[in-house]
C-alpha positions in Angstrom: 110.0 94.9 69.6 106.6 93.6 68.6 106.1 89.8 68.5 102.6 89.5 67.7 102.4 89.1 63.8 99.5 92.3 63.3 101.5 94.6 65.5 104.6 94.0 63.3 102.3 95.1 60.2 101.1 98.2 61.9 105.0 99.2 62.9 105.4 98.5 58.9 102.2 100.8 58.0 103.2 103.6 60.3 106.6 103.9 59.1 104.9 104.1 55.7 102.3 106.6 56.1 105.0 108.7 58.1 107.2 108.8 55.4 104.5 109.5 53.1 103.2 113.0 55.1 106.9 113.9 55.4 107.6 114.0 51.8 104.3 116.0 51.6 105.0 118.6 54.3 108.3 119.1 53.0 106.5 120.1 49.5 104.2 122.3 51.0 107.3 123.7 53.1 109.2 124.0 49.9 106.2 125.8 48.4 105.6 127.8 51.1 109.7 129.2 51.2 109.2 129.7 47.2 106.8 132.2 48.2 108.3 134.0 50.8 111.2 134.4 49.3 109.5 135.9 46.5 107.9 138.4 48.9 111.2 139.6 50.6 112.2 140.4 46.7 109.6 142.2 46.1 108.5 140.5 43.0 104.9 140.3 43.3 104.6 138.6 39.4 106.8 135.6 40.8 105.3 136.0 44.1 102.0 135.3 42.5 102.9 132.3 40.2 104.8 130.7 43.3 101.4 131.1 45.5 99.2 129.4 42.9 101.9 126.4 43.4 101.9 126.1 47.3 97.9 126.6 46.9 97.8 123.7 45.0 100.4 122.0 47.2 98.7 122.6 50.7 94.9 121.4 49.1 97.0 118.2 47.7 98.4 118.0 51.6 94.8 118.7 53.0 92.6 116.1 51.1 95.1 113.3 51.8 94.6 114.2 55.3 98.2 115.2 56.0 97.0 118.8 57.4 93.5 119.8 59.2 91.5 121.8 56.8 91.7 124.9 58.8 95.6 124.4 59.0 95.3 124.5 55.5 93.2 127.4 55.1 95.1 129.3 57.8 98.0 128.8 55.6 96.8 129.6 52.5 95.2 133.1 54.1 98.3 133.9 55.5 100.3 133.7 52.4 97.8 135.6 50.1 97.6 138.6 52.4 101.3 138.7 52.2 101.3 138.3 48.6 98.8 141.1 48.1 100.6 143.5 50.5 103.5 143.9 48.3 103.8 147.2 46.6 
């Protein structure tokens, strides 16, 4: 355990931020599942609505610096290709 008063604070600030980028994985992850699920349905007009959401979701995640922007864009590419190769 930390004794020095500014390392206690950083133990404090890390838990935070932690717990702030799992919350927002977790909504990109729930996002991401909306989609998919969508996909494996074969309903491309839900599949559609539910990728404009997770879009939205992993830029949110990307500008608060919780994912890379190439993670991000990765992610994004991968779920519009399989959005557009439903029938």
């Amino acid at each position: 355990m930390a004794n020095i008063k500014s390392a206690k604070k950083r133990i404090l600030v890390n838990q935070t931020k932690a717990a702030r980028n799992k919350a927002i994985r977790s909504k990109v992850k729930t996002a991401c599942k909306k989609v998919e699920a969508a996909i494996i349905a074969k309903d491309k007009a839900v599949a559609q609505t539910c990728l404009i959401a997770a879009i939205s979701e992993i830029d949110k995640a990307c500008t608060k610096g919780v994912y890379h922007r190439n993670t991000a864009s990765r992610k994004i590419s991968r779920l519009s290709r399989a959005v557009n190769t439903i029938a």
